[in-house]
C-alpha positions as CSV (number, residue, x, y, z in Angstrom):
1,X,-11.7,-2.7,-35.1
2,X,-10.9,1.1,-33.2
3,X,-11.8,-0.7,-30.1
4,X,-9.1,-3.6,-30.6
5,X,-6.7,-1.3,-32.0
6,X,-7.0,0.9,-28.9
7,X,-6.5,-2.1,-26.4
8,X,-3.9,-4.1,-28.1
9,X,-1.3,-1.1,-26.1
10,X,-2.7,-1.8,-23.1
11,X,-1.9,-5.4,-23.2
12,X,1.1,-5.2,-24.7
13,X,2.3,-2.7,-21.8
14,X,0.5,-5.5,-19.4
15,X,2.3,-8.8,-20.9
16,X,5.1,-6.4,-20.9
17,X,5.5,-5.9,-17.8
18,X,4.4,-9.3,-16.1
19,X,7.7,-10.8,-17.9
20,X,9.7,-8.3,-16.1
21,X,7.8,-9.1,-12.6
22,X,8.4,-12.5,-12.9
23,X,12.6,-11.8,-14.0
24,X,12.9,-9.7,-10.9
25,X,10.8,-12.8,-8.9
26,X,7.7,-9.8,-7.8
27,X,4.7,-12.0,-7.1
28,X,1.3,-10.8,-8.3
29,X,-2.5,-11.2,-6.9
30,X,-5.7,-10.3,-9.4
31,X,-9.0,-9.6,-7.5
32,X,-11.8,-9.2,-9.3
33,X,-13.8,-5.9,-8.9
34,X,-17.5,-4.5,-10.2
35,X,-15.1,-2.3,-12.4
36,X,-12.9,-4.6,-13.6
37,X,-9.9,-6.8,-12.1
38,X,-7.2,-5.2,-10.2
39,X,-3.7,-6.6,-9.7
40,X,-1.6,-5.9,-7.2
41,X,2.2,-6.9,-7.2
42,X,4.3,-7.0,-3.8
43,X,7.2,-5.2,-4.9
44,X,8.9,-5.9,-1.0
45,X,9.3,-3.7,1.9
46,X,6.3,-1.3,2.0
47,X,6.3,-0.8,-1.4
48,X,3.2,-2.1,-3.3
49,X,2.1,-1.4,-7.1
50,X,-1.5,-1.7,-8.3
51,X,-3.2,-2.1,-11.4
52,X,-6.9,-1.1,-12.5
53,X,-8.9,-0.2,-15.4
54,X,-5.5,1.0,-17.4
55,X,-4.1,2.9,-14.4
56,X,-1.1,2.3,-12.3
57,X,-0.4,3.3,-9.0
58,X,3.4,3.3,-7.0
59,X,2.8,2.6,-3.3
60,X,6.2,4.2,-1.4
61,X,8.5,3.1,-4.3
62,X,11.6,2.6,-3.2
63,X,14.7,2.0,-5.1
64,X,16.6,-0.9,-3.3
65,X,13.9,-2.7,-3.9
66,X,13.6,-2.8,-8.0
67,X,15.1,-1.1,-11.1
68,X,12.5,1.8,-11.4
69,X,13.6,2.2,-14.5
70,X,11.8,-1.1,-16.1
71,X,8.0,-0.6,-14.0
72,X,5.3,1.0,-15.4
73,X,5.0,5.0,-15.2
74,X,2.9,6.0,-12.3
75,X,-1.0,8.1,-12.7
76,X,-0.8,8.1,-8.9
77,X,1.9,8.0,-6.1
78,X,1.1,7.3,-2.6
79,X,3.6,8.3,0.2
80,X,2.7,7.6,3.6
81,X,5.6,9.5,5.6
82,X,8.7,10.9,5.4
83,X,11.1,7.9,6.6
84,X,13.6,7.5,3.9
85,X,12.6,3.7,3.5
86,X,9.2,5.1,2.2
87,X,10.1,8.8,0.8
88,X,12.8,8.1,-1.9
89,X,12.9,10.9,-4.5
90,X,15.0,9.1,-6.7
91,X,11.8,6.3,-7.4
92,X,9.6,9.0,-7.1
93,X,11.4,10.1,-10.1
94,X,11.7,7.3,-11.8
95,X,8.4,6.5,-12.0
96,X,6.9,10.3,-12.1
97,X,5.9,11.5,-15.4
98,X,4.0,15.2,-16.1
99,X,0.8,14.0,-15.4
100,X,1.4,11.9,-12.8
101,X,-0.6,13.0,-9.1
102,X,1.6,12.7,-5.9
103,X,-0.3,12.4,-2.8
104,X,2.1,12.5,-0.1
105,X,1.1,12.8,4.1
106,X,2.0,15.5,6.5
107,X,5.5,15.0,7.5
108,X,6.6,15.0,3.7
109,X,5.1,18.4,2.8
110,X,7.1,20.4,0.8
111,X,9.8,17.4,0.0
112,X,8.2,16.7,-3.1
113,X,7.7,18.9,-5.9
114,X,4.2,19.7,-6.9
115,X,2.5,16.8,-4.7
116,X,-0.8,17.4,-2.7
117,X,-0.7,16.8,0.7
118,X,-3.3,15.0,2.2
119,X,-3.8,14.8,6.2
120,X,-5.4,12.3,8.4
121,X,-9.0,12.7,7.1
122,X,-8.7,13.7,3.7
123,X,-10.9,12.4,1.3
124,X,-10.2,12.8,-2.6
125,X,-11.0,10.8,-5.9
126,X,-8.3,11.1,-8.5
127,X,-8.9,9.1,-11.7
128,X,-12.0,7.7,-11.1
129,X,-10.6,6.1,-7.9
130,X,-11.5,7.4,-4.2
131,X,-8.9,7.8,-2.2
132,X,-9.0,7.9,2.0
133,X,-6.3,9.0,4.4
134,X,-6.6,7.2,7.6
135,X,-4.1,8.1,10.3
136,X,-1.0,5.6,10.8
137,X,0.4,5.9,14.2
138,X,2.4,4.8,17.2
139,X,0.8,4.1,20.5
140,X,3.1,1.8,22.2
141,X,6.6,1.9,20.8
142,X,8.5,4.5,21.3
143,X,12.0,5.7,20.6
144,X,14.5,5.7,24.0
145,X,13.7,9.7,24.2
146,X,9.6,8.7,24.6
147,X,8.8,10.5,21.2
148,X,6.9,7.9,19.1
149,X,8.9,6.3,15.6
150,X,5.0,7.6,13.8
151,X,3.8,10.5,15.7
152,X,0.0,11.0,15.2
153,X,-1.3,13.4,12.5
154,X,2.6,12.9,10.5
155,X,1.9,9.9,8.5
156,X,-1.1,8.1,6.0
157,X,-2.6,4.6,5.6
158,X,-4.6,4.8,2.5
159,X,-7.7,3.0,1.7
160,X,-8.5,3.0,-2.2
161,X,-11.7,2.1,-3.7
162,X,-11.3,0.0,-7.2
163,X,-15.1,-0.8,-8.1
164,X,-17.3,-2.4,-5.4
165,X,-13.6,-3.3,-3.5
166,X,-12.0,-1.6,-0.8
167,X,-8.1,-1.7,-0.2
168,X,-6.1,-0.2,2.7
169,X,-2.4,0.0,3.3
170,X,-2.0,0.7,6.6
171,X,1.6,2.6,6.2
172,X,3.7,2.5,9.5
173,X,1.6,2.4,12.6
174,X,0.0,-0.1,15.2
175,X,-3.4,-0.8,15.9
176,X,-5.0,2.0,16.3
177,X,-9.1,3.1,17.5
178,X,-9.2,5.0,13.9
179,X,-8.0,1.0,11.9
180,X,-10.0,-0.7,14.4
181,X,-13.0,1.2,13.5
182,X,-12.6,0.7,10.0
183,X,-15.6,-0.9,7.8
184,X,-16.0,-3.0,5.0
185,X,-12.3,-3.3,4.0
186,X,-12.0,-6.0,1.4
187,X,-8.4,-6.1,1.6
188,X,-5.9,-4.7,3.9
189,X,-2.1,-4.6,4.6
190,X,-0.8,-4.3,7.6
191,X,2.5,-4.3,9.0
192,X,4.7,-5.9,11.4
193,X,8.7,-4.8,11.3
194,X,9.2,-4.1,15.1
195,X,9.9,-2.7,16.6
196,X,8.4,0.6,14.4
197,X,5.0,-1.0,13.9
198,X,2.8,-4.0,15.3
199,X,3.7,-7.3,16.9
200,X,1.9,-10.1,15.6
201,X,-1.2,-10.0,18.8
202,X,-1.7,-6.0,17.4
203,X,-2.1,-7.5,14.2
204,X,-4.1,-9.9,14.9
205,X,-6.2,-7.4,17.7
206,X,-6.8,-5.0,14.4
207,X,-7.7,-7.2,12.0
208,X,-10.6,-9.6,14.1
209,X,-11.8,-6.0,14.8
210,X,-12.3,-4.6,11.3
211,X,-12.3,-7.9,9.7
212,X,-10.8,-7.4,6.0
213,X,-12.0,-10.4,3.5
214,X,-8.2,-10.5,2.6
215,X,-5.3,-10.4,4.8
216,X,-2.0,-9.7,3.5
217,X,0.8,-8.9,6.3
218,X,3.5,-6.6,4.5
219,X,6.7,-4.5,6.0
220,X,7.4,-7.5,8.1
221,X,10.6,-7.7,8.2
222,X,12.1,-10.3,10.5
223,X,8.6,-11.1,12.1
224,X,8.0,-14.4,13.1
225,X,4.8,-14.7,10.5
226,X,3.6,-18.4,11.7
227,X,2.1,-16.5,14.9
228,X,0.1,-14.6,13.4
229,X,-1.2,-17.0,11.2
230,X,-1.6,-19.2,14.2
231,X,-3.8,-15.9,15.8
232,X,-6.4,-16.0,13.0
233,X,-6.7,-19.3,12.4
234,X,-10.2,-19.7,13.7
235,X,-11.8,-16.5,11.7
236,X,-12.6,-17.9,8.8
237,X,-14.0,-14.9,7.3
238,X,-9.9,-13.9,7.0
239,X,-8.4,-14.7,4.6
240,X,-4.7,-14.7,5.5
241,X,-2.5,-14.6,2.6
242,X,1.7,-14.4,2.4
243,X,3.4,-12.8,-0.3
244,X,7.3,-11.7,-0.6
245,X,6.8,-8.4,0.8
246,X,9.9,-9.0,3.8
């Protein structure tokens, strides 16, 4: 009976919050883990929210994306640079509670409020989850002046473990040595909105290099997404999926 009793808020909050998803049209994926399932729902943009074993975490909330006011609270926020398309204090907010850990990258320091900064490296495990920073970058495009739109060392992918499966969000950068090095990434986002990030080929280069199980392109913005699924089409290890993440 304690044991119901405990878990009937949990589900509440979760049927709860899958009828407001599906008002404001988000559309949801469930991968199962060793630890349980984990759901992750494309928000838009690069703003991602996951799910797992009763905790919620707010990917670069942004607030022309969704009424903040209606998702769950966050136990973690991720940031993965300072652009104001990724740091928004106002969803930061709105989603923020007292006990809630900010994680944010270099090039925010000392924007947000009592958040840990984590540089290109970092290694911590909040919550039971392990969280990586990987360095998100620019090698190729540039702004007129030469200085790249991600300088190195400024901004965070993250890779998260939930259970036996790995996830990265790659955060603004191109395919770099460090994401083509990676291993074992079960699923990965990666994203293509030029011309601040990848074309469709670096996409494509990264991903037959570290080969993630699931491949979902996000950030995209007006990228032509039929190329890169034309790319990949003979790996069938990836699997390639499209959600409303534009």
């Amino acid at each position: 009976m304690t044991a119901t009793m405990i878990t009937l808020p949990a589900i509440f909050v979760a049927l709860q919050w899958a009828a407001v998803a599906a008002e404001a049209g988000f559309e949801s994926d469930r991968i199962e883990t060793s630890a349980g399932a984990l759901t992750i729902t494309f928000i838009g943009h690069g703003t991602l929210m996951f799910e797992f074993a009763g905790k919620v975490i707010h990917v670069d909330p942004w607030t022309r994306l969704a009424n903040y006011a209606n998702l769950p609270k966050a136990d973690i926020i991720l940031i993965t640079h300072d652009h104001p398309d990724h740091l928004d204090p106002a969803a930061i907010q709105a989603v923020r509670s007292d006990k809630t850990a900010v994680i944010v990258s270099k090039s925010c320091a000392g924007e947000v409020s009592g958040a840990e900064m984590m540089k290109n490296g970092d290694v911590r495990t909040m919550l039971g989850i392990k969280i990586e920073a990987v360095p998100a970058y620019n090698v190729v495009h540039k702004r007129p002046d030469g200085g790249p739109f991600h300088p190195k060392g400024d901004g965070n992918g993250y890779i998260l473990t939930f259970g036996d499966k790995r996830v990265y969000v790659a955060g603004d950068t191109e395919n770099t040595p460090e994401m083509k090095a990676l291993k074992n990434i079960d699923v990965a986002f990666l994203p293509m909105n030029l011309p601040y990030t990848m074309t469709p080929e670096m996409a494509a280069d990264a991903a037959k290099a570290f080969r993630p199980r699931i491949l979902y392109p996000y950030h995209t913005g007006d990228t032509d997404l039929s190329r890169l699924k034309e790319l990949v089409k003979d790996d069938k290890d990836i699997d390639l999926r499209f959600r409303k993440l534009n």
